[in-house]
C-alpha positions as protocol buffer text, in pm:
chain_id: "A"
residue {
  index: 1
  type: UNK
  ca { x: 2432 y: 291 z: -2301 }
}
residue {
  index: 2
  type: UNK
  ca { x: 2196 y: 56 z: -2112 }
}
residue {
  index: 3
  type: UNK
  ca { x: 2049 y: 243 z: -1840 }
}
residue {
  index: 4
  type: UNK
  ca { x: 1894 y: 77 z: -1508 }
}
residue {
  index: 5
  type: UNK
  ca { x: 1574 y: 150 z: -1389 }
}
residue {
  index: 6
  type: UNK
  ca { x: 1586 y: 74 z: -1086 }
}
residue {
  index: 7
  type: UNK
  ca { x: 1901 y: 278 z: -994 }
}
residue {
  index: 8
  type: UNK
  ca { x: 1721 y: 572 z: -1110 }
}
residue {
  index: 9
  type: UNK
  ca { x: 1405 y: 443 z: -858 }
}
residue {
  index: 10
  type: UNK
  ca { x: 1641 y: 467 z: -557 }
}
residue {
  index: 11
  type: UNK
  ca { x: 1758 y: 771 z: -684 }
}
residue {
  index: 12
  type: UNK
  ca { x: 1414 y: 918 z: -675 }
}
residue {
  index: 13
  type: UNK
  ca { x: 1321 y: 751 z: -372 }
}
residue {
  index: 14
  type: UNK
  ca { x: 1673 y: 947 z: -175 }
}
residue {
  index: 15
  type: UNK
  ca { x: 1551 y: 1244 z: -289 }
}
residue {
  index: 16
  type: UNK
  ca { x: 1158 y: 1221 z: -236 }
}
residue {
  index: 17
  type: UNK
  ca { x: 1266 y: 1138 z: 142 }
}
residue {
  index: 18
  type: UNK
  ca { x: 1488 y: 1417 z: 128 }
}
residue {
  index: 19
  type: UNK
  ca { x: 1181 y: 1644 z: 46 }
}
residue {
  index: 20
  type: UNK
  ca { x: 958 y: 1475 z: 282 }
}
residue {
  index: 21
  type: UNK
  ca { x: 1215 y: 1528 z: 569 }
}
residue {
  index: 22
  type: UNK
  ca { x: 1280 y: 1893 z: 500 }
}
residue {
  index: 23
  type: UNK
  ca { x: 890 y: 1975 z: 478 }
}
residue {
  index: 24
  type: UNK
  ca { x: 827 y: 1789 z: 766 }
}
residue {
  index: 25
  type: UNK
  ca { x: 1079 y: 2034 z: 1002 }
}
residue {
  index: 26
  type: UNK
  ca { x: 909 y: 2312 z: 844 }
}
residue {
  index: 27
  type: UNK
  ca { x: 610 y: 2251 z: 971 }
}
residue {
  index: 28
  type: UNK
  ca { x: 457 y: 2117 z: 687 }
}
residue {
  index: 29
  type: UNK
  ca { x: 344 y: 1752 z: 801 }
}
residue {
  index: 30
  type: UNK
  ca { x: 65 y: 1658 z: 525 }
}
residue {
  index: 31
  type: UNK
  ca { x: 280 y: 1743 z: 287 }
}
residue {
  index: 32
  type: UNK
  ca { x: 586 y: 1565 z: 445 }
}
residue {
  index: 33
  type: UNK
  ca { x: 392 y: 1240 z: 401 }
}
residue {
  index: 34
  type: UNK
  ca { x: 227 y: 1292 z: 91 }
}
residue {
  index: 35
  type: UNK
  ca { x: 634 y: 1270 z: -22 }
}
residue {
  index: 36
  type: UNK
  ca { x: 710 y: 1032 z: 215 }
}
residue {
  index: 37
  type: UNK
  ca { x: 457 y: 784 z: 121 }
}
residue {
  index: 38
  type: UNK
  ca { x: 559 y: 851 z: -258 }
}
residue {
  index: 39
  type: UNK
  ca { x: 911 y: 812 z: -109 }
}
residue {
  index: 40
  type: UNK
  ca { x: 820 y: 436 z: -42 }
}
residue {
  index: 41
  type: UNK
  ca { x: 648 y: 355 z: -338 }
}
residue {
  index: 42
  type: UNK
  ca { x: 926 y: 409 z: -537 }
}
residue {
  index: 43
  type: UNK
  ca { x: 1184 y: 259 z: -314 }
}
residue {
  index: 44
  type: UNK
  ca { x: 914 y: -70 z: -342 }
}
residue {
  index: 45
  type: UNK
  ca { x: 903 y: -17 z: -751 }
}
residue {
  index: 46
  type: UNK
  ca { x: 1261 y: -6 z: -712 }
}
residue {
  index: 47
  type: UNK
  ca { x: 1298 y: -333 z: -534 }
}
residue {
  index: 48
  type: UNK
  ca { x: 1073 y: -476 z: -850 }
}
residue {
  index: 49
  type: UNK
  ca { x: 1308 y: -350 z: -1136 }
}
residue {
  index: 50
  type: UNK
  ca { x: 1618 y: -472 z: -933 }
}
residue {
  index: 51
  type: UNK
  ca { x: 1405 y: -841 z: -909 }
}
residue {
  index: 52
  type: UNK
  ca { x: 1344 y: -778 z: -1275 }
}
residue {
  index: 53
  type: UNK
  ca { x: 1665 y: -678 z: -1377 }
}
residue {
  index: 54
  type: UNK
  ca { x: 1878 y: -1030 z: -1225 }
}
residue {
  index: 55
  type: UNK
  ca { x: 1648 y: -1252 z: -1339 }
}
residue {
  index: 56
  type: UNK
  ca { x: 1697 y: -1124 z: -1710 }
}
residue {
  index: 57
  type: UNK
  ca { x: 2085 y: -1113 z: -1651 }
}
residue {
  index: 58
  type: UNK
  ca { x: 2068 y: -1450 z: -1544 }
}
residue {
  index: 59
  type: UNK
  ca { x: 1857 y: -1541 z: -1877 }
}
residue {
  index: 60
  type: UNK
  ca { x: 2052 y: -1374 z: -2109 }
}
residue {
  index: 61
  type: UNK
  ca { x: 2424 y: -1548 z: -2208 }
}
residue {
  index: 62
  type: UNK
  ca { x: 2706 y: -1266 z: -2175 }
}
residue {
  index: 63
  type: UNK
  ca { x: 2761 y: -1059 z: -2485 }
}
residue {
  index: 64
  type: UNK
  ca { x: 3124 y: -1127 z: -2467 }
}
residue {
  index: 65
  type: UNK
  ca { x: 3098 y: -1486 z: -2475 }
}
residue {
  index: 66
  type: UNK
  ca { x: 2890 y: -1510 z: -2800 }
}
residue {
  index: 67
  type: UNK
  ca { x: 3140 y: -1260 z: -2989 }
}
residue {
  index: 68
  type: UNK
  ca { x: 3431 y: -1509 z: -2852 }
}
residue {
  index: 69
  type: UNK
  ca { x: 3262 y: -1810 z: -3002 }
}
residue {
  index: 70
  type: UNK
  ca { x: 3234 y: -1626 z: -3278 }
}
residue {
  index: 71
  type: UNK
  ca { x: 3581 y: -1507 z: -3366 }
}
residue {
  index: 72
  type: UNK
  ca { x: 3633 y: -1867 z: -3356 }
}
């Protein structure tokens, strides 16, 4: 199973706001954008692996197709 890195990125990224917003209403506002600021350096890695990710779709024929051609 082919994994996606950059759905994993965003994942991080929710949850490193998350963090950053919950330390932040506890008072804790260095350390609210310490994870903040991480927060948007993964959701900008993120954006990278997505950019990544298309143009190798687009590059690579469909797996499907060659096994079709194939059976032929």
């Amino acid at each position: 199973m082919k994994q996606k890195a950059s759905k994993w990125m965003n994942l991080a990224a929710l949850l490193l706001f998350v963090v950053a917003t919950f330390q932040i209403v506890s008072d804790h506002f260095l350390l609210g954008a310490v994870y903040f600021g991480a927060a948007v350096c993964f959701m900008t890695a993120a954006a990278g692996f997505k950019k990544k990710e298309t143009k190798e779709k687009q590059r690579e024929p469909d797996e499907d197709n060659i096994q079709n051609h194939l059976d032929l």
